[in-house]
Every structure is written in structure tokens, then in C-alpha cells.
C-alpha positions in Angstrom: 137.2 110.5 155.2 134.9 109.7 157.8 133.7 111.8 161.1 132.2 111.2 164.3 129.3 112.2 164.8 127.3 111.8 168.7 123.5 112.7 168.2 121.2 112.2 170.7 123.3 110.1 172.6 123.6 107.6 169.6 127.6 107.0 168.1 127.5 107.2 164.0 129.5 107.6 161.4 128.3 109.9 158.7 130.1 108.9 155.0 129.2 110.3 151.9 128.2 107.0 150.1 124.5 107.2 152.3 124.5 110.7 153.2 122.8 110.2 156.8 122.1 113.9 158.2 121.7 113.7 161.7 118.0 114.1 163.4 117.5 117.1 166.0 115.8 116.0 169.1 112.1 117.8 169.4 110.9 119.3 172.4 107.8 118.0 173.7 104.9 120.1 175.4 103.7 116.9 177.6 105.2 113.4 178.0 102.8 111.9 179.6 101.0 108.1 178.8 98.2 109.5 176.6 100.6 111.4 174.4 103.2 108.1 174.3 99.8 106.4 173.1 99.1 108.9 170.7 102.5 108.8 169.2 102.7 105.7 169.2 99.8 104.9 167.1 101.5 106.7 164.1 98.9 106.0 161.6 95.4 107.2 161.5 92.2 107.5 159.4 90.1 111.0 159.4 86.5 110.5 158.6 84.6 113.8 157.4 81.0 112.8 156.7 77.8 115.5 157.3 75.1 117.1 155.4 77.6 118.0 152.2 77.5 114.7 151.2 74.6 114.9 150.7 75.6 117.6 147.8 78.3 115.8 146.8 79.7 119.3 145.4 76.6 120.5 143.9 73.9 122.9 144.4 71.0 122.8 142.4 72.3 121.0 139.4 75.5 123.1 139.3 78.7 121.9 140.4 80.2 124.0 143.0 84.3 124.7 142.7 85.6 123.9 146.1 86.0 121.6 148.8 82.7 119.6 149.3 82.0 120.2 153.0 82.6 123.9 152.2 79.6 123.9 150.0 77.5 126.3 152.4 79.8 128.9 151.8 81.1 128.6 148.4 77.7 128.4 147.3 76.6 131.7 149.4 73.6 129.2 150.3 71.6 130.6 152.7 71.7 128.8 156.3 68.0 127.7 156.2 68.0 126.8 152.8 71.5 124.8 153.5 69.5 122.9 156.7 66.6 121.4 154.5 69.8 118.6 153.3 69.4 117.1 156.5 65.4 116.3 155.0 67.7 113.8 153.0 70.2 112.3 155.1 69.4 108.8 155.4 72.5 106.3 155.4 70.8 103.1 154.6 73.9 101.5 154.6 75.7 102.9 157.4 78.1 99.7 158.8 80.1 101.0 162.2 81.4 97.3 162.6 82.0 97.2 158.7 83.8 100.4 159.4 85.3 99.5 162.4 87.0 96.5 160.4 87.7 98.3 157.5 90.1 100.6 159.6 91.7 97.7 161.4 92.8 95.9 158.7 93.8 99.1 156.6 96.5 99.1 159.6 95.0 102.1 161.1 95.4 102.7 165.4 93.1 105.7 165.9 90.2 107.3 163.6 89.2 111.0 164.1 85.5 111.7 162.7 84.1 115.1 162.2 81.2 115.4 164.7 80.3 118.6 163.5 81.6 120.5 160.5 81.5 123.9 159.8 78.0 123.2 158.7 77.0 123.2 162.4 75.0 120.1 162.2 75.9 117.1 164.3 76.0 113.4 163.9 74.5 112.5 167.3 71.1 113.6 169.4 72.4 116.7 170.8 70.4 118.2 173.8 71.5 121.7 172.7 70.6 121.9 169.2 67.6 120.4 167.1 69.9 120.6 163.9 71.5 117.1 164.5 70.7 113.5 163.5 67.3 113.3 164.7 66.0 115.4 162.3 66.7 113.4 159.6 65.2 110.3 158.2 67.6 107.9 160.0 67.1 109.7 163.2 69.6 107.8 165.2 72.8 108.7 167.0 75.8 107.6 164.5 78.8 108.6 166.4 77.2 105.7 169.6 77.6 102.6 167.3 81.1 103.8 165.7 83.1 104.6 169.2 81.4 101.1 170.5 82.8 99.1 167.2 86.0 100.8 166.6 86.8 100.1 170.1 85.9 96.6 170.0 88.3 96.6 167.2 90.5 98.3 169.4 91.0 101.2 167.2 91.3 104.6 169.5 88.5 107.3 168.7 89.5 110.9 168.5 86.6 113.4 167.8 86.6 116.7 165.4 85.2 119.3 166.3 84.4 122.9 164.7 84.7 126.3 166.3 83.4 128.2 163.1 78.9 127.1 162.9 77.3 128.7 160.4 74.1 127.6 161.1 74.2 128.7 165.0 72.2 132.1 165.1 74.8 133.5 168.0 78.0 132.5 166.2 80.0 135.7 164.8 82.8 135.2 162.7 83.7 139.0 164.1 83.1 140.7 167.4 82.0 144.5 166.6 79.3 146.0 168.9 78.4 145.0 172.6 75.7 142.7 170.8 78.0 140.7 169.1 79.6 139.7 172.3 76.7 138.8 173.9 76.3 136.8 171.4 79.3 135.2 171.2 79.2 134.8 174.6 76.0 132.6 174.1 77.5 130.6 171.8 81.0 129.8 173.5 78.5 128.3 176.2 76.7 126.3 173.5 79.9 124.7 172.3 81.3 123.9 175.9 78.1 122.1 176.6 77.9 120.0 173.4 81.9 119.3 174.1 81.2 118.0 177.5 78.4 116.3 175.9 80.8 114.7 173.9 83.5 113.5 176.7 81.1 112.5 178.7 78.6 110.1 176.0 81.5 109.2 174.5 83.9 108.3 177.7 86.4 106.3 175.2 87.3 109.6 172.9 90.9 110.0 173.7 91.6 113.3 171.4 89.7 116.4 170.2 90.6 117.5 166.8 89.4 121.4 166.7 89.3 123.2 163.7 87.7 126.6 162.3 89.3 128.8 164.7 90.6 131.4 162.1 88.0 134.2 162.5 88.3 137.6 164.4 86.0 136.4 167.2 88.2 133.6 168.3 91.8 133.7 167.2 91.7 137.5 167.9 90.5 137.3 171.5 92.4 134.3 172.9 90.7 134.3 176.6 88.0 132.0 175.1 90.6 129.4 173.7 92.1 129.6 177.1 89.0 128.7 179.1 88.4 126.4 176.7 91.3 124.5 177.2 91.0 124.3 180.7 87.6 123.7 180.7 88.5 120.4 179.0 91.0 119.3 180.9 89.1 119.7 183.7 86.1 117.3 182.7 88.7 115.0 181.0 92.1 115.1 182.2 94.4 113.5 179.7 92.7 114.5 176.8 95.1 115.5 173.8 94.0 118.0 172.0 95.6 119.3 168.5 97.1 123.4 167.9 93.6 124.3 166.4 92.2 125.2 169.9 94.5 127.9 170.4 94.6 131.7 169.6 97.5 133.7 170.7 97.5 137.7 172.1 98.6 139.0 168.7 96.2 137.1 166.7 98.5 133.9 166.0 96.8 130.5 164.9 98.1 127.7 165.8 100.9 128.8 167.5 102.1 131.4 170.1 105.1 133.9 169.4 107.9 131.5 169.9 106.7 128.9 167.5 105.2 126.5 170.0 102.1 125.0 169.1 98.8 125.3 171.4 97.3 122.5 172.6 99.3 119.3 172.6 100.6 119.0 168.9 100.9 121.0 165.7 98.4 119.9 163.1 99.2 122.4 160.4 100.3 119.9 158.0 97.1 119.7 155.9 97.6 118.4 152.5 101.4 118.3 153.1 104.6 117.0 154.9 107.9 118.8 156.2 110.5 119.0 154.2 112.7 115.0 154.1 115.3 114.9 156.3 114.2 118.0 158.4 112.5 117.2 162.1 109.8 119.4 163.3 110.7 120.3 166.9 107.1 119.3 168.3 104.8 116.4 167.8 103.1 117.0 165.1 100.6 115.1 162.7 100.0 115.5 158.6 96.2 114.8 157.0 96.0 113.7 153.3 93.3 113.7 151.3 93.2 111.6 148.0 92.0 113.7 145.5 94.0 117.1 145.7 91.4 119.0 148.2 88.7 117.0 148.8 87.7 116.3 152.7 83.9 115.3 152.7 82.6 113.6 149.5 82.0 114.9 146.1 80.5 113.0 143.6 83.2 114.1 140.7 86.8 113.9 141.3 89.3 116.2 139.1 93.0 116.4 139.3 94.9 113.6 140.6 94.2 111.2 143.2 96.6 109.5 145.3 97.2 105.4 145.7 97.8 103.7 148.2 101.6 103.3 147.2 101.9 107.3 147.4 100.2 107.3 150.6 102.1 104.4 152.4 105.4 105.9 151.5 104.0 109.6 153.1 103.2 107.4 156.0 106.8 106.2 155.9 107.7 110.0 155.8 105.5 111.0 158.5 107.1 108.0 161.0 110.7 108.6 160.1 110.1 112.3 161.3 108.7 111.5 164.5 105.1 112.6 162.8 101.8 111.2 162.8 100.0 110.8 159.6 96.2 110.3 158.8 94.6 109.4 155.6 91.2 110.8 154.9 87.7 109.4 153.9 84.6 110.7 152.9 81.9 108.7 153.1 79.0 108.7 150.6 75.4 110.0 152.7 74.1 106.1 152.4 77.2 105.4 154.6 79.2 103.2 151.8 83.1 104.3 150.8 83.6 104.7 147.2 85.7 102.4 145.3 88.8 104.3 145.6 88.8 104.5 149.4 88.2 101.5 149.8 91.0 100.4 147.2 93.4 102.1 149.2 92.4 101.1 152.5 93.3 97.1 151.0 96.7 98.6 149.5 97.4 100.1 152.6 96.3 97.2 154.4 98.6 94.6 152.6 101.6 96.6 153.3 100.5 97.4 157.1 99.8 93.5 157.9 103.7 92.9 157.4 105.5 95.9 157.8 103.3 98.0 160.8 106.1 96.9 163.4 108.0 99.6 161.2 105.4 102.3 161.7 103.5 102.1 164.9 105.8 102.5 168.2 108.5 103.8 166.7 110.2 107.1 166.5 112.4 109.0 164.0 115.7 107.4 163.8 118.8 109.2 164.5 120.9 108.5 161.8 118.7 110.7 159.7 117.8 110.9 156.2 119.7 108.1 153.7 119.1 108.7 149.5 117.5 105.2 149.5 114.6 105.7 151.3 114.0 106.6 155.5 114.5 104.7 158.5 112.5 104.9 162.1 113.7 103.5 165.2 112.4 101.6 168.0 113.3 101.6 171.7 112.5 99.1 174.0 111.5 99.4 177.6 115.0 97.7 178.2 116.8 100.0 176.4 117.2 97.7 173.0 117.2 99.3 169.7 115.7 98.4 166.2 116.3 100.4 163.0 114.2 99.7 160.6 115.7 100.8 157.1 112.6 101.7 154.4 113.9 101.2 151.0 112.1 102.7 148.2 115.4 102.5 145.5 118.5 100.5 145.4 121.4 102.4 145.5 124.8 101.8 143.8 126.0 98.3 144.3 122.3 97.4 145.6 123.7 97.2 149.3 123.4 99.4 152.3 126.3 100.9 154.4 125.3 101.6 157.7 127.0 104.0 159.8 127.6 101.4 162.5 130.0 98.7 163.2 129.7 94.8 163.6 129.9 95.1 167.1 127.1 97.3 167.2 124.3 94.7 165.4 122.8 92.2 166.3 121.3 90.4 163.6 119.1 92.0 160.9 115.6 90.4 159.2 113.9 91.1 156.4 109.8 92.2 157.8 108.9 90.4 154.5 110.7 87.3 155.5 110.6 87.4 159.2 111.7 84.3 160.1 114.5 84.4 158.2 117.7 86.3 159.3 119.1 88.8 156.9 122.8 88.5 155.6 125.1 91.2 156.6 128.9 92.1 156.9 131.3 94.6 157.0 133.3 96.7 154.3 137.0 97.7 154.4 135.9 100.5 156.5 134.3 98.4 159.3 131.0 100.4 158.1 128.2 97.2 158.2 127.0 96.1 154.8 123.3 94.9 154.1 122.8 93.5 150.8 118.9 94.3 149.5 116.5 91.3 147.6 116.7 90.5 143.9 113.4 92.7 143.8 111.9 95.5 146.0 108.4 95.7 147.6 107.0 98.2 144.9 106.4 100.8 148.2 109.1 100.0 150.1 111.1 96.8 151.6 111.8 97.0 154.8 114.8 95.5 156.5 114.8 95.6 160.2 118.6 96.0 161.8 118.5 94.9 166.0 121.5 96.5 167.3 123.8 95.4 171.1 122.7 97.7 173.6 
């Protein structure tokens, strides 16, 4: 038995040989051109580099259990004894327009770099602080040369940011006595300065990635995330700007008491992606690191590390749920990637150069979730439509039926064979039928379906 099924405007028929659930429509909290952009894009590369890789997860000869770039703390390492790693940062071999081309051909449309961890210390000259680049041995600006290149490759820049600095003397992590707000106070104006700093060096930065907003003095007193925000806006209107900036009257992160996310998108999926089939109601974006929870670099990896197979098919994920999806980095402190980053950047890459017509521009699809794989969806300024079915397994009979009808398709191509068009018919039920290659792309093969209007 079949039923009708209207979603989103979109006529299907749901059968139980593909099990398509139907996709909920998300709300939105902006629709302007900078978010399109940004969702858009659809695939991204986060770059955490800073004084911790200098560590590499040690401290005086003894590895330290926990994320790299949260050495300082992990360790209990003093702040001033902490600073003296900036006596040894001296990337030799930094590359921006190696980088830059690294993160085009990986397939890439927008890389977020830390520009200051929770470390407090800053990858360009910063008139407000002495504990940036300069005061290392390579002295010069790095973020300058990376926006300039990554642009020329015409890769969009987005910029991290922390609100948590433990090296800033007037940074609390709670606000107790009068004191502590003064001090606070101090420090809120530091980090609205460097920001503008930021927007205004670095005119091409189209987001702000915040993070570190957790403690008491922030999340729990939310008039500084709100004259934050519109502080921003003001010097750069059009800037997106992830949850991570907000804190809500009861304490919330992230989000206020009905679930919507501050700022522009919810960011909260760190390490992890919503459930298949489900479809967060905002825009939202996922970061994966390779080994399990690593951001900045350590020298020794433990546990299992993700390939680039594993990571396009999260990708795939990401883009069939209307999500963005980043893949994280952490360079080494002479400014190289390590073998494995730079392995899955060409895996990545391979499958990008054919198949990112299925990724970037499109949306989730509403016909939902199939047992063979996912599918996104594409929409035309004139109103045409392109499915793009992602097949990770051949189902039964090693064909696809399609809740649609003959009348509804116009042709269908396989991405790997473009110029080629793809076989399809109909079945007894006047459900269309798409028969799949002899062999599938080992992450997945993509057969894009261009339906009538």
C-alpha cells in the first residue's frame, strides 16, 4: 500500500521498500545573503594552531591526558610559566598559499582559524596585548598572509575567537566582589577592541566562531553577550556569528529558553552529528576532529583516527540535514600538517573534485532519509530541482525506487560519469526505478536525478 504524502510543498510517495521519512522544514533566525553564502558553502576546514603546539601534549617530558590546546589547564601550568612557549614559536615552514591550496583542492569553501585560544595569545600584532606573535622568533602577523591567500583561492575566512583568556590578568572565570567586576569590565573592553581589530585588519572575515563562554562571568550575566553582539553588528553588519556568543537570563549556553540558538546558528555539534533522518530545526554546523579529541596538535595520537572515507560520508550526513560540517586540523608549530591531515585532505579532495555539486548549494532533501545512503537537493533560481541520491550500499535488487513518477524526472546522470545519462524506468507501481553501477565508489556514488518543474 502506498500513501500520499505533501511535505514542504513537494508530492511523494512514501513505500516501505526505501523507507523515505519525510524532512521537517527548519526555521531560520536570518535569511539574508551572507547566511545563503554560508549555507551554501556546506563544507569547511577549522584550523586550531597556537602556543600548544608547541607542547604537542606534553609538559616537561610528561605527556599530559587531554586535549592539546588545553594543556595550560590540564597541566595546572602556571600562566607565566605557560607564556615562555611563545620563546619557541617559530614556524619555519609556515605556507599560507600552500595552505590556501591545500584547502581548495580538499573541496573546502570557508576555513575558520583560531586567532586566539583559550591560551590568550594571538596569531597577529595586536595593539592591545604584547602576548601575540611578535614576541616570538618569527615575529610576523600570520593571520595577514592566510586571509590574503585563502581568498585569492577564493576560499571564505571565518575567525575563532575565545571569550575564556587565561593569560589576561583581568579575565575572571567568576564575578564575586565589586573587584572582580571591575575587572571584568576591563577585560570585556579588551576583547571588543581586539574584535574590531579583527573586522576591521581583516575586512574579508565573513564569520566569528566564539567559544569559551561557559564560565559564571559570562554565560551567567548575559548583558555582556548582548552588547557584544550588537557591538559587532554594528562595525560589521552581515557578520554571522555562531550560538557561542550567547548567554541567556537563566544561565543557558548556547541557547535561550525555547531552544533557539544565539547568534546566527547552533554550533553544538562538536565531535558529533544529529541523529540520521532527524532535521535540526535551525542552521546548524558539526566540527570533527580526526583522532577522538584532539583540536590543536599533539605529537602522539591514541584511540582511533578517522579517514577520509568516514569523514566524507559525515559530510554527506551533515548536507542531507541541511548542516554544515568542518573537518579539523592542527598544524605542527613549524607550520607543516602531519601526514594524516594531509592524507585526508587528498581523500577528501578526490571525492570533492567530482561529486561537490552534491554538497555545496544544496539543502536537505525532502524525501528524507532512504536505508541506502542520503540524498540533498538543489533548487535553482528558476525553480528547477536536482536530487542527488548518495549511495553508500546497494539495496535488494541493486536498484533504487524513488517516490516519484516518470512524469516527474527529467533525466538522471551519474556525477562519476557526467556526460553520460543514467538509465531509468518505472516499476508496476509507476514508482521510477534507477538501477546502480556494477561497483560503488567505496564512500559513496552519487547519482544525480533532475526532475520537471
Amino acid at each position: 500500500m502506498m500513501v500520499l504524502l505533501t511535505v514542504a510543498g513537494a508530492l511523494t510517495l512514501a513505500s516501505a521498500a526505501d523507507s523515505f521519512s519525510p524532512a521537517k522544514p527548519k526555521l531560520a533566525t536570518r535569511d539574508d545573503e551572507p547566511i545563503r553564502r554560508w549555507r551554501a558553502n556546506r563544507f569547511g576546514l577549522f584550523i586550531h594552531w597556537g602556543l600548544y603546539a608547541v607542547a604537542g601534549g606534553e609538559w616537561r617530558g610528561k605527556e599530559i591526558p587531554s586535549a592539546a590546546e588545553w594543556l595550560q589547564s590540564s597541566g595546572k601550568i602556571p600562566a607565566a610559566e605557560y607564556a615562555s612557549l611563545a620563546r619557541q614559536f617559530n614556524p619555519t615552514h609556515y605556507d599560507p598559499a600552500a595552505w590556501a591550496r591545500m584547502a581548495r583542492e580538499m573541496g573546502v569553501r570557508y576555513v575558520t582559524i583560531t586567532t586566539k585560544h583559550h591560551e590568550g595569545f594571538c596569531l597577529w600584532d595586536s595593539e592591545f596585548t604584547d602576548f601575540d606573535i611578535v614576541a616570538t622568533p618569527h615575529g610576523r602577523d600570520l593571520l595577514g598572509p592566510l586571509v590574503k591567500a585563502l581568498t585569492a583561492e577564493g576560499v571564505d575566512v571565518h575567525f575563532y575567537y575565545s571569550i575564556l583568556d587565561w593569560h589576561h590578568p583581568d579575565y575572571r572565570s567568576a564575578i564575586l566582589t565589586d573587584d572582580d567586576r571591575l575587572a571584568y569590565d576591563r577585560y570585556f573592553e579588551f576583547m571588543k577592541n581586539q574584535l574590531r581589530e579583527l573586522l576591521t585588519r581583516y575586512p574579508q572575515v565573513r564569520a566569528l566562531w566564539f567559544d569559551g563562554q561557559w564560565d559564571s562571568s559570562y554565560c551567567e550575566n548575559p548583558e555582556y553577550a548582548r552588547r557584544l553582539e550588537e557591538f559587532l553588528r554594528e562595525i560589521k553588519p552581515g557578520i554571522i556569528m555562531n550560538n557561542r556568543i550567547g548567554a541567556g537570563l537563566i544561565g543557558n549556553i548556547d541557547h535561550d529558553a525555547t531552544g533557539r540558538p544565539f547568534g546566527d546558528y547552533n554550533a553544538g555539534f562538536e565531535r558529533l552529528l544529529p541523529h540520521a533522518g532527524s532535521v535540526p530545526l535551525y542552521d546548524w554546523e558539526a566540527g570533527m576532529t580526526l583522532p577522538e579529541n584532539q583540536w590543536g596538535y599533539r605529537k602522539v595520537w591514541s584511540g582511533h583516527v578517522k579517514t577520509a572515507p568516514e569523514l566524507a560520508r559525515m559530510l554527506i550526513q551533515c548536507a542531507s540535514q541541511g548542516g554544515n560540517f568542518m573537518v579539523n586540523f592542527g598544524p605542527k608549530p613549524d607550520g607543516t600538517f602531519r601526514d594524516e591531515e594531509q592524507a585526508v585532505a587528498r581523500g577528501l579532495g578526490q571525492w570533492m573534485k567530482q561529486n561537490s555539486e552534491a554538497i555545496c548549494g544544496t539543502r536537505g532533501s525532502t524525501l528524507g532519509k532512504p536505508r541506502w545512503g542520503f540524498v540533498t537537493e538543489r533548487v535553482a533560481k528558476e525553480g528547477s530541482r536536482t536530487l542527488y541520491l548518495h549511495v553508500l550500499s546497494k539495496p535488494a535488487g541493486k536498484e533504487i525506487r524513488l517516490p516519484l513518477t516518470l512524469a516527474q524526472v527529467r533525466n538522471c546522470r551519474l556525477l562519476s560519469a557526467p556526460n553520460r545519462p543514467w538509465p531509468f524506468r518505472a516499476d508496476g507501481e509507476q514508482r521510477v526505478v534507477i538501477g546502480l553501477p556494477d561497483k560503488l565508489d567505496p564512500i559513496a556514488t552519487v547519482i544525480a536525478v533532475e526532475l520537471n518543474q
